[in-house]
Each structure stands twice: as C-alpha cells, then as structure tokens.
C-alpha positions, 0 to 999 in steps of 0.5 A: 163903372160900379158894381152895380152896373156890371151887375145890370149887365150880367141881367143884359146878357142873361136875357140876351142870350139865355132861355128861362130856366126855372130849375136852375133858379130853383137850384140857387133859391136852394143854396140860399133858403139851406144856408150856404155862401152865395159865391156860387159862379154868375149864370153867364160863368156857369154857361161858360163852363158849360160851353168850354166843357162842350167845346172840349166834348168832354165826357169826364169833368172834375170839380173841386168844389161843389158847394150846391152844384149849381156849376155842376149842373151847369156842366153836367147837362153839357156831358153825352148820356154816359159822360160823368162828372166827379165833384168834390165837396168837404162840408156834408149840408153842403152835399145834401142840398147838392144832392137834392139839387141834382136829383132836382135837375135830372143829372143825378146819374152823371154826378159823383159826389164825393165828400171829405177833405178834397186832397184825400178824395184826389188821393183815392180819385188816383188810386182807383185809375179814375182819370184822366178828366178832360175838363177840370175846375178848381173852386175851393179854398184857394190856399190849397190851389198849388195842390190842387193843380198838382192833382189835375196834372195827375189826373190829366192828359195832353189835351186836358182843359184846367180852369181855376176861378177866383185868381184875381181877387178885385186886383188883389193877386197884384199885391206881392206883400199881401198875406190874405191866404186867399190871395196868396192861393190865387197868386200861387195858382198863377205861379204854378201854371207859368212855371209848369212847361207842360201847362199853356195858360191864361187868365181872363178878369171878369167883372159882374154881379159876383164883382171883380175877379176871373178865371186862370185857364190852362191846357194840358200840353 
C-alpha cells in the first residue's frame, strides 16, 4: 500500500472516531502560516496520547519537545483541573506560536513551557524536585534519546508511562551500519529500554499521514 492510502485512512478514522475540533485545526494552521516543520503527531496519534495519558489518570506529563503544542494541547485537555504538564522546547519562535497556541486552547494554566536546551531544563527540572511525572514523551532530536531517557528514569516512578515517537524511522532502526544520527538515536532508545531491568517495554510501527515510523512505549517497574 502507498502513503497515499495510509493517509486516506488516517482521514477514515478522523471522521469515524473524532468530533470536529476547530481549535485544534487552528492550532496547526498556526504552526504552518509561522513557519514551523510539519512533523507535528497525526491527529489520530495525539488522540493516543491523549487516551494513554487519561488512561494512566496522569495529573503530571512532561514533553520534550514542544514545537507548536499541538500534542501538548492533545494531553493537557486530558489533565484533571489542577493536572499540569511541563513541556520543553529549545527554538524561542517555536515557543511563541506554542504560547499562542495554548492560550488559543484554554490550557494556558496547565502548561509549563520552558525554553532552552532541554538537557539543561531536565537538569533544573530535577533540581527543583518537580517530578515525578506519570506520563513522559519524548519528541525531540533523536541523538540525544539515550539522555533523554536517562532523565525520565529520573524524574519517574514505579507506575511512570515512558513513550518515545519516532524509532522507526520507515524501517531505518533495522540498519545496523547506518550513521544517519536520527536512526542511530532511535536505535539507541531501543537499546536503552531493552536493557534497562526497571523498563518493561515495546514498540508499535505506524503507518499514516506522517508515513511510516512508530512509538517505543515503556512502563516503569
């Protein structure tokens, strides 16, 4: 199949399962009109998130990675009234339009939006005892993965939800040889859950309208 059918699916299950959302079209209207990549998660992905983080009754998320917030929003509207998520992103007009974004939402007062590189936030992040998070997504630059995972072990618990997008890369993590460092961060990832003994974890390939890749997902022991 091509990605042009994935896509048509994606648009199915959109309208199957989704109620019209003008806020969140707006969000991504946004991110394209101000510039930014358009490697925001699918819809039918950001309701995933949305889902496991209700699942889990998370009250305290952290992303890395913001870009927009367009999977931020996703989560926040999943957050209780006093539920907060920290999100964290390196490009400051990336951070704008998120701000903008939020406050376009109405999740303004759930979201922590902390800029600069997000290693040295994670640094400052444990530093002021702000975990542990329930729920942890990690979408940034993949060659820094192995670190970003050492950070949510961190800032976890027993019980924390770990998912990390983008591991693999339309079945690029199968090539051992390769040294495009986004693959080589998403082969990393897979290699520090499968050998970390307090991470029970997985993976699930997806195909879409953002092609083919997936999410590793791990639960704290």
């Amino acid at each position: 199949m091509s990605k042009r059918t994935w896509a048509a699916v994606d648009d199915y299950i959109v309208d199957a399962l989704f109620e019209a959302d003008p806020t969140l079209d707006a969000v991504l209207a946004a991110n394209h009109d101000q510039g930014l990549p358009a490697i925001d998660v699918s819809p039918a992905q950001g309701k995933l998130l949305s889902i496991l983080a209700r699942m889990k009754g998370a009250r305290k998320i952290l992303e890395i990675g913001t870009l927009g917030g367009y999977s931020t929003i996703w989560m926040a509207r999943a957050l209780p009234a006093d539920g907060k998520i920290v999100t964290l992103e390196l490009d400051p007009h990336h951070a704008k339009v998120a701000r903008s974004n939020f406050e376009r939402a109405g999740v303004s007062e759930r979201v922590d939006l902390r800029v600069g590189p997000a290693l040295q936030s994670l640094a400052a992040l444990s530093a002021e005892n702000a975990g542990p998070f329930d729920l942890i997504f990690i979408d940034a630059d993949k060659p820094n993965n192995p670190n970003y995972l050492s950070w949510a072990m961190r800032l976890s618990r027993s019980g924390t939800v770990i998912v990390c997008d983008n591991v693999i890369r339309d079945g690029a993590v199968l090539d051992e040889d390769g040294r495009d460092p986004n693959v080589e961060g998403a082969r990393a990832a897979f290699s520090f859950i499968g050998g970390d003994k307090r991470l029970e974890g997985t993976a699930i390939q997806t195909v879409g309208a953002k092609g083919y890749d997936g999410f590793a997902i791990a639960i704290v022991e």
